[in-house]
N, C-alpha and C positions, 0 to 999 in steps of 0.2 A: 884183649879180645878183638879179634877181627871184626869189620863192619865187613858185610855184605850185599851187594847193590845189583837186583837185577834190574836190565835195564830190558823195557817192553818197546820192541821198533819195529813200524808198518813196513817197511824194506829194509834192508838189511843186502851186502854183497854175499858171494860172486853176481847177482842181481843189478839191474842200472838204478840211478834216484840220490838226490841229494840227502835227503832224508837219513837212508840208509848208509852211507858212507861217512857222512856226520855221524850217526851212532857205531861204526867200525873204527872210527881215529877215535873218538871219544874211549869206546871202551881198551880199547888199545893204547891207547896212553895212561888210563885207570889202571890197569892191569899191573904197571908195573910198578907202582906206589906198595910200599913192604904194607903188612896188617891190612890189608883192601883186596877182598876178593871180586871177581865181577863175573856175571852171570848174564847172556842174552836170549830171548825169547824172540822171536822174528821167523815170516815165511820164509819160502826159497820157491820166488817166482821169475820167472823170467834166467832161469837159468839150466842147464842138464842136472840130472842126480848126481853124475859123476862130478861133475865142477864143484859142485856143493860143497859134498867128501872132504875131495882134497883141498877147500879152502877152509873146510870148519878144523881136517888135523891141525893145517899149522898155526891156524888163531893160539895164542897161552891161555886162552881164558874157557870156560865151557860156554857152546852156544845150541840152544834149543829151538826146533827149527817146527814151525807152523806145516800141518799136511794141507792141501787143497784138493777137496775133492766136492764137484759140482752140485751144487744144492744143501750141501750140510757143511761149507767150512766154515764160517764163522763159529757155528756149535763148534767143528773139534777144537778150533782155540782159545775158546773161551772154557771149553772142558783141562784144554792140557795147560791154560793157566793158572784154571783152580786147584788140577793135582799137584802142580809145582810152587803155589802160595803154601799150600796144606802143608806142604812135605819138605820144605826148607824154609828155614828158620833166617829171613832176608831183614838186615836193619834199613833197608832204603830199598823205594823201587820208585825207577825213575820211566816216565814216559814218553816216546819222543813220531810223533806223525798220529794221525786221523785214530785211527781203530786204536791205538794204544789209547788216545785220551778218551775213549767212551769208558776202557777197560777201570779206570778209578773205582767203578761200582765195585768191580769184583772185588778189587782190592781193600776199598773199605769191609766187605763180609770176612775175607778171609786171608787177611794180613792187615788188622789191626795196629798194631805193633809198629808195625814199617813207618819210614820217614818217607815222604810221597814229593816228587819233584817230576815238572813237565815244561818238556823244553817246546814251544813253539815258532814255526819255521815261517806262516804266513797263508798258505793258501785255505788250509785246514780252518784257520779261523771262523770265516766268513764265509758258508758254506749257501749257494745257493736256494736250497730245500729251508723252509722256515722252522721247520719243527726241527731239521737235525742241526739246524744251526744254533737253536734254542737248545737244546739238548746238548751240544759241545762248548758253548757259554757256561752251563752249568756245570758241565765235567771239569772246564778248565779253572772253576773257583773252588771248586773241594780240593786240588792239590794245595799241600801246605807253602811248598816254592814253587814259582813259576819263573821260568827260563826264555824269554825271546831273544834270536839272534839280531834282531837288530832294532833300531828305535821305531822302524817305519814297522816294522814287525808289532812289536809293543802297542803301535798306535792302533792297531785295527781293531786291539780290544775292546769290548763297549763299555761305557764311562761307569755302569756300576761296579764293572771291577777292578778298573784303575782306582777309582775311589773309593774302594776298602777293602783289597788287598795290600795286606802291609811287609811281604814277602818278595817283590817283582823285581826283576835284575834282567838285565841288556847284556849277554857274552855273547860277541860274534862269533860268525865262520868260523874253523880253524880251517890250515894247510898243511897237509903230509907229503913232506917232499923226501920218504924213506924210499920208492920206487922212482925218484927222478932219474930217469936215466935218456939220456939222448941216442936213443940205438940207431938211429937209423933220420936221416935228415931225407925230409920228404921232398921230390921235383913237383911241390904244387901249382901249377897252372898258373898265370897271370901277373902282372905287376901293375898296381901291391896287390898281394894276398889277404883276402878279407877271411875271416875266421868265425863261428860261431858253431860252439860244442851245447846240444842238451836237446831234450823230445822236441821231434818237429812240432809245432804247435803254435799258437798263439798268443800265449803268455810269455815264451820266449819272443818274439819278436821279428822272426826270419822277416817275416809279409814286409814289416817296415823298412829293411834293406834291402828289400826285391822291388817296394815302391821309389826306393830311390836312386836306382841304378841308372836311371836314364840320363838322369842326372850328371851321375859319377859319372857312365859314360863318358861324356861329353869330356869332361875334364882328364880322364883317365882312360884312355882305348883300350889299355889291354888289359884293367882290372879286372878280376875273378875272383868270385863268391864261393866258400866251399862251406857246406853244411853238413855236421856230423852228429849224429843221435837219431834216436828212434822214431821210425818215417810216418810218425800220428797223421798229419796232414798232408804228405807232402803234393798229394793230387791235385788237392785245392792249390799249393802256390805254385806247384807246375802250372797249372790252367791261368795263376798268375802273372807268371812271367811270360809265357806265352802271348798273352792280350798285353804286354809293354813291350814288349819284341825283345827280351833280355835271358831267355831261355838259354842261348850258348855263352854266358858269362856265366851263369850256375852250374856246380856241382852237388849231387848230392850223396853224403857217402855212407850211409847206412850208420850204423851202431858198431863201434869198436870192440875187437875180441875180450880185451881186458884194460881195464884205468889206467894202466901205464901206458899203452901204446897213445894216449892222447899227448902227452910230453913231445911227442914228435911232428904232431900238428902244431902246436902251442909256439915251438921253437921254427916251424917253417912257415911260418905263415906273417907279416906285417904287421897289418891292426885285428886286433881282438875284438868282434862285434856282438854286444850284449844289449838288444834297444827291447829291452823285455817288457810287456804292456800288458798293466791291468786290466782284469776282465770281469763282467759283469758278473758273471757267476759265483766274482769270490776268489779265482784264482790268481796270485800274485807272486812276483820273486820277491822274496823274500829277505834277500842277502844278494848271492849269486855266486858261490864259491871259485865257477869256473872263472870268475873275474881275475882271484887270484893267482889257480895256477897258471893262467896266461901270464902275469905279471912274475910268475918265479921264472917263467925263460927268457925274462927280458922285453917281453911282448906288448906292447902298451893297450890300452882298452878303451874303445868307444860305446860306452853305457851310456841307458835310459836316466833321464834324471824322475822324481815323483814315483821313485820304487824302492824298495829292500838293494837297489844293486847303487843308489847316491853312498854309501856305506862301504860299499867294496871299490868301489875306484877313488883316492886323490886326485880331485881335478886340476888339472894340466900340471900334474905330474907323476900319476902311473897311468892316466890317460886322460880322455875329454869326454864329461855330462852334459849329452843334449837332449833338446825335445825331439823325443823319436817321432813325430809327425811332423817336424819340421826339416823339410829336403834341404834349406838352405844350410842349419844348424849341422846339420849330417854330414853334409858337404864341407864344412868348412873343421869338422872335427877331424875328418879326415886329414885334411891337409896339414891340421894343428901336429896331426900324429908322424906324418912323413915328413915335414921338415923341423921336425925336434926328434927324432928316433935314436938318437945316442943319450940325448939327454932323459927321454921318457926311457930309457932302457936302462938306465943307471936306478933313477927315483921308481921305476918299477921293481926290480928285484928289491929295494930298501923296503917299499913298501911290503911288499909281500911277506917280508922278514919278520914284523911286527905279530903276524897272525901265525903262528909256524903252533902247533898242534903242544907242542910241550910248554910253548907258555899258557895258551886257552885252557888249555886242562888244570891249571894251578889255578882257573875261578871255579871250575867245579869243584876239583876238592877240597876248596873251602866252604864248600856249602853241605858237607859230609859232615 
């Protein structure tokens, strides 16, 4: 008898979000296990209709795709998850980002039967609103397993459910290096190349490499900042940089066409900067996956340490953990990374190797 596992994920590609492409390598590497079917339920925001199409044919697996339409979406996907609990007979449904783990309800009235597993990423936890944080506390104790990527992940849960759930497991990140491809070797501005892929924002961490540039400066003249993902903030750090006089050392480059084409940033650029900072509201990295694709083109990584991303880097040697509000620490991570960069570029790709998507999926299905 085949098991069955749909899996419920708030993003989901052709779409940007780490979220979402954790639950694509996941279901993508499930898929190909013989007797194990897999099933995805997921919007399609942040992308065209046609992008959709043609990425949902070539998935192997079937994926079920959320409508959004202003004022009633939530109702239709909580409608077209009921017709699809009702209507297929799922041994496992797993849940992984925000709106999925409220979904448990549904799934307790009307798939019973199912084995219930929810993988949590970090921001989602600790949600600033009291009652919907209160209410996601309790979503996340009615799954039978719960899944966090990393220890720092784990920890934000609150102590009554560390102390009696008897279910709880730590599997990192993975990495899909099936689209590694070097097409094209980028002329990025500056030496060294400083790097940081993911939503302009504040939980990512840009502000604190924009506050230390003055710095760098001094040490580095012709250094260059180039920032790539979706432009949430970028007006505030413009007006940032602006007020430290460091505006022509930054670039900023919008949102990339498709996931591959970041392999080309990753491979042209020096240090890999992820000074990602928690935030008051709840928001946190969690991991930080782009740590590692940095790390698969040799790339070494200056991370935040007191975050989900002390996990994705080996310090000083797939790159250097500092305090990202210490300009000194930053400064000198730096330098740890440019004059060890053959060595950081060997212990980087090792590293990377460790998290490759076909071994991380051998703890999920063990929990099938």
């Amino acid at each position: 008898m085949k098991n069955k596992v749909l899996i419920i994920s708030s993003e989901f590609p052709p779409g940007p979000g780490g979220i979402g492409h954790h639950a694509w390598f996941l279901a993508k590497e499930l898929s190909l296990i013989e007797n194990l079917e897999i099933e995805v339920i997921c919007p399609k925001d942040y992308s065209s209709e046609e992008k959709v199409l043609i990425f949902d044919r070539k998935a192997n697996f079937v994926i079920h795709r959320f409508e959004r339409i202003k004022g009633i979406t939530q109702i239709i996907r909580v409608l077209k998850l009921i017709k699809l609990l009702k209507s297929r007979n799922y041994t496992h449904v797993w849940s992984t980002g925000k709106f999925a783990l409220w979904m448990i309800w549904i799934q307790k009235l009307y798939s019973k039967k199912s084995k219930t597993l929810c993988i949590i990423h970090g921001s989602e936890v600790n949600l600033s609103n009291s009652f919907l944080r209160r209410f996601t506390h309790l979503s996340i104790k009615q799954f039978q397993t719960i899944v966090a990527v990393s220890n720092f992940t784990k920890s934000l849960l609150p102590g009554w459910i560390l102390r009696t759930h008897n279910n709880l497991h730590v599997i990192p990140n993975g990495l899909d290096k099936s689209d590694y491809i070097v097409s094209n070797r980028l002329r990025l501005a500056g030496s060294p190349v400083l790097l940081t892929v993911g939503h302009v924002s504040p939980r990512k961490g840009q502000h604190r490499l924009i506050k230390a540039l003055p710095k760098i400066i001094q040490k580095y003249p012709d250094v260059h900042y180039h920032i790539v993902g979706r432009a949430i903030d970028r007006e505030k750090l413009e007006l940032l940089s602006e007020d430290l006089g460091v505006k022509k050392y930054i670039t900023f480059h919008g949102s990339v066409v498709e996931h591959k084409s970041l392999w080309d940033y990753y491979s042209s650029s020096d240090i890999f900067v992820l000074l990602s900072e928690n935030q008051r509201n709840g928001d946190v990295e969690g991991f930080g996956i782009v740590a590692l694709e940095a790390n698969a083109c040799g790339t070494p990584v200056l991370g935040a340490k007191y975050c989900g991303v002390e996990e994705a880097v080996s310090h000083l040697k797939s790159g250097c953990l500092v305090n990202g509000d210490d300009v000194n620490e930053i400064l000198e991570g730096i330098e740890f990374c440019l004059k060890n960069k053959q060595f950081l570029h060997d212990k980087s790709l090792e590293w990377s190797e460790r998290f490759n998507w076909s071994k991380i999926s051998v703890y999920f299905e063990g929990l099938i």
